[in-house]
C-alpha positions as CSV (number, residue, x, y, z in Angstrom):
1,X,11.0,18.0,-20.5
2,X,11.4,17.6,-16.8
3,X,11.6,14.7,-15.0
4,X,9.2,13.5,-12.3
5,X,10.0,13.1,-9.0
6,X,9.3,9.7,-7.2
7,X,6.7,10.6,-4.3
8,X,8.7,9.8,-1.4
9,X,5.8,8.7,0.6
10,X,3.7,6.6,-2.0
11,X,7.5,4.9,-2.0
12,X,7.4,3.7,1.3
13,X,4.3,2.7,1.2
14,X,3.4,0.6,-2.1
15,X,4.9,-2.3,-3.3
16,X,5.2,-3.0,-7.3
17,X,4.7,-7.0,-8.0
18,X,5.3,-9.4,-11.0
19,X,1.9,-9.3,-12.5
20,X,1.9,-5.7,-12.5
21,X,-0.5,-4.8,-9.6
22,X,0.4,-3.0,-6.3
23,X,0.0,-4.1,-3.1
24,X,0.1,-2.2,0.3
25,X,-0.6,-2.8,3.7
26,X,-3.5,-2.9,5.6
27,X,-4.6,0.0,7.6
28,X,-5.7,-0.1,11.3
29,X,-2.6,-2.3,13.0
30,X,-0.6,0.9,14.4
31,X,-1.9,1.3,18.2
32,X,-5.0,0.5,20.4
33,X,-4.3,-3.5,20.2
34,X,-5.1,-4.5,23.1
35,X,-8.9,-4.2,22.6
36,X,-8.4,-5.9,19.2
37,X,-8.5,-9.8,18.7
38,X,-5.7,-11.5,18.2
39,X,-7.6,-13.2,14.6
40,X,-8.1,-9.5,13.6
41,X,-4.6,-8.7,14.1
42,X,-3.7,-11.8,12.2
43,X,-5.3,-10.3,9.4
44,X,-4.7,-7.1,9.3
45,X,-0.8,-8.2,9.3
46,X,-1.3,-9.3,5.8
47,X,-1.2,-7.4,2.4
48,X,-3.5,-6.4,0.0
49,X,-4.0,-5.5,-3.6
50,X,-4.7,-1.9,-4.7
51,X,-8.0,-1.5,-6.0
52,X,-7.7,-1.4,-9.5
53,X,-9.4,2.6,-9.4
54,X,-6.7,3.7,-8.0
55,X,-3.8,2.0,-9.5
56,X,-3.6,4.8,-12.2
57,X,-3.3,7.1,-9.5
58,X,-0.7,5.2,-7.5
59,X,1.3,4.5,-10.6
60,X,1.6,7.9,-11.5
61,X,2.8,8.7,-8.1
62,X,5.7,6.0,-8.1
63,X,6.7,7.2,-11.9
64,X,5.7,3.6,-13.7
């Protein structure tokens, strides 16, 4: 049988940890910051755990 291919993009983006969830960045941090406040910003810097509905999905996507 074939092997699968790594999605290239789901790569880049999503991060395996230890106890076996994902975690990814927050969205909403790329452009139009000035009219955001610096406590928003704050927060959005920080990463966040995959929702476990679509870890299967996500998973699948990074061959695990």
């Amino acid at each position: 049988m074939l092997k699968l291919k790594t999605k290239s993009g789901a790569k880049k983006r999503f991060k395996l940890i230890g106890n076996g969830k994902i975690k990814r960045k927050k969205s909403f941090k790329n452009h139009l910051l000035t009219k955001k406040k610096k406590k928003r910003k704050r927060r959005l810097s920080d990463f966040s755990i995959v929702h476990k509905s679509e870890m299967k999905n996500i998973k699948k996507q990074l061959n695990i």
